[in-house]
N, C-alpha and C positions, 0 to 999 in steps of 0.2 A: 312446603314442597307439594304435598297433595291439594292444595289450591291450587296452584300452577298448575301442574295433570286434568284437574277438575275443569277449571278453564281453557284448558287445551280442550280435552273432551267435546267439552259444549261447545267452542267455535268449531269442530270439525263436523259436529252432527250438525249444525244451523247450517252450513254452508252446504250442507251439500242436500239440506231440503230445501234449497233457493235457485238448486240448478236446471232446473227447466226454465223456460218463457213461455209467455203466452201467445207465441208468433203460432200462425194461421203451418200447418204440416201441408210441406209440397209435395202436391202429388202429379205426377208424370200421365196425361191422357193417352186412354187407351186405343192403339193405332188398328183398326178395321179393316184387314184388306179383302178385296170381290173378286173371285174370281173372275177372270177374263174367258172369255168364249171367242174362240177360234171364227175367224171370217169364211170358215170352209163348212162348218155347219149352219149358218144362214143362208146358204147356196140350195140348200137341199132343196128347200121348200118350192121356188123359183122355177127350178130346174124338174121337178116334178109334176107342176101345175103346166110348164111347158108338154110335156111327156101326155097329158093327159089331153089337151088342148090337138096335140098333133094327132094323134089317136081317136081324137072324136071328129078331125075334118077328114079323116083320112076313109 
C-alpha cells in the first residue's frame, strides 16, 4: 500500500513539472494613438499673415 501512495506521489509531482511548453508567449502590440489637431487652429497662421499683409498695403 505505501508503494501505491509512493507512486501516486511521484506521477503527480512529474506531471505537473511537464506542464508548461516551450511555445513562443503571445503578446498583444501596443496601440499608440496621436492626438488630432483641430482644422481651426491651422487657420490662425493664414489668417494672421493676411492681417499683416493688409496693414502693410494699407
Amino acid at each position: 500500500m505505501k508503494k501505491l501512495v509512493l507512486a501516486a506521489a511521484l506521477t503527480a509531482a512529474a506531471s505537473t513539472a511537464f506542464a508548461g511548453s516551450m511555445a513562443d508567449p503571445v503578446v498583444e502590440p501596443e496601440i499608440v494613438e496621436t492626438a488630432a489637431s483641430s482644422s481651426s487652429s491651422a487657420i490662425w497662421v493664414p489668417l494672421l499673415l493676411l492681417v499683416i499683409v493688409a496693414a502693410a498695403a494699407s
